[in-house]
C-alpha positions in Angstrom: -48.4 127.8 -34.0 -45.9 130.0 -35.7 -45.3 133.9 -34.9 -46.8 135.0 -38.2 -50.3 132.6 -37.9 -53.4 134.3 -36.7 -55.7 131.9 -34.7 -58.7 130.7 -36.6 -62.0 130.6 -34.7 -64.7 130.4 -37.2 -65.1 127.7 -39.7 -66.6 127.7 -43.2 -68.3 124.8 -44.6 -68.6 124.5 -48.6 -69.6 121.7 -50.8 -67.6 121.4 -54.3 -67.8 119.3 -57.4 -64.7 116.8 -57.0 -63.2 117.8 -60.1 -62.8 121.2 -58.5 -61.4 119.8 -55.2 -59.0 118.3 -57.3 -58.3 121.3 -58.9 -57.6 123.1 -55.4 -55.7 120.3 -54.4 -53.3 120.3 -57.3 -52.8 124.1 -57.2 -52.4 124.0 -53.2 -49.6 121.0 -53.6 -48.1 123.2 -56.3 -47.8 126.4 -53.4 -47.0 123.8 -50.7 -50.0 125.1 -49.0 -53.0 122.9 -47.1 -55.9 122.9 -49.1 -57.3 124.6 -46.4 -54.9 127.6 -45.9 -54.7 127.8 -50.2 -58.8 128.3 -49.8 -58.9 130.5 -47.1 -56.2 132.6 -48.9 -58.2 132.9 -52.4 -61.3 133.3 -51.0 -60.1 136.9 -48.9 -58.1 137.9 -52.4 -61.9 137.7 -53.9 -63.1 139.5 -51.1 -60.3 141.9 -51.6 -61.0 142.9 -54.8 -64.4 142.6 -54.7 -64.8 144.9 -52.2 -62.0 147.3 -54.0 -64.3 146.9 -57.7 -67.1 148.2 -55.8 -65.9 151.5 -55.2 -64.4 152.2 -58.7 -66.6 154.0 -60.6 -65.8 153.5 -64.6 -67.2 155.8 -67.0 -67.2 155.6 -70.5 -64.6 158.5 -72.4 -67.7 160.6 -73.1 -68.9 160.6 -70.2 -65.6 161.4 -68.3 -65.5 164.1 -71.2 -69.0 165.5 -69.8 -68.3 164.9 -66.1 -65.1 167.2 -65.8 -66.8 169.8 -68.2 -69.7 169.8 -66.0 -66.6 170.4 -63.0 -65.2 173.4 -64.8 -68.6 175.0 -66.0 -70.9 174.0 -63.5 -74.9 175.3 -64.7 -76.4 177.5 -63.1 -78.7 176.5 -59.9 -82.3 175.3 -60.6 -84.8 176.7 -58.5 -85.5 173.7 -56.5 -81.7 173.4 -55.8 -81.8 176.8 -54.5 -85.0 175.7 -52.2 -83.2 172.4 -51.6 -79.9 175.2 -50.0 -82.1 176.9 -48.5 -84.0 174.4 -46.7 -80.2 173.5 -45.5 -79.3 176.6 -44.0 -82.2 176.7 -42.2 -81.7 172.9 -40.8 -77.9 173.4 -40.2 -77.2 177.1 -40.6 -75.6 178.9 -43.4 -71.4 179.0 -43.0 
């Protein structure tokens, strides 16, 4: 094992189509990767940026137009937010 290689102790199991194992074969040859090692590699980019998409919010211009006017000129408190701080300071005291 090289100095670089993590030790692998869980396997994953998939079934493809074999015109898509040919397609990870061809691209692994062209990286001079194992299929295996081109796989694993792709499938933790998509988890990557999976993950990373999921915390993004994206809003629309108008509505980052309304969210940072809404930041500057906050409205006033409805009375069930003022119930709702409240109910806070009594649960976890008022700072």
């Amino acid at each position: 094992m090289m100095a670089n290689e993590i030790p692998r102790t869980a396997r994953l199991e998939a079934r493809i189509a074999p015109d898509v194992l040919n397609l990870v074969r061809r691209a692994a040859e062209m990286q001079g990767r194992s299929v295996s090692d081109f796989v694993v590699s792709a499938a933790q980019d998509a988890a990557y940026r999976a993950i990373e998409e999921s915390n993004i919010i994206r809003l629309s211009l108008e509505d980052q137009n309304r969210f940072v006017e809404l930041l500057l000129n906050p409205p006033l408190p409805t009375p069930a937010m003022e119930r709702a701080k409240e109910a806070h300071a009594v649960l976890f005291g008022s700072e």
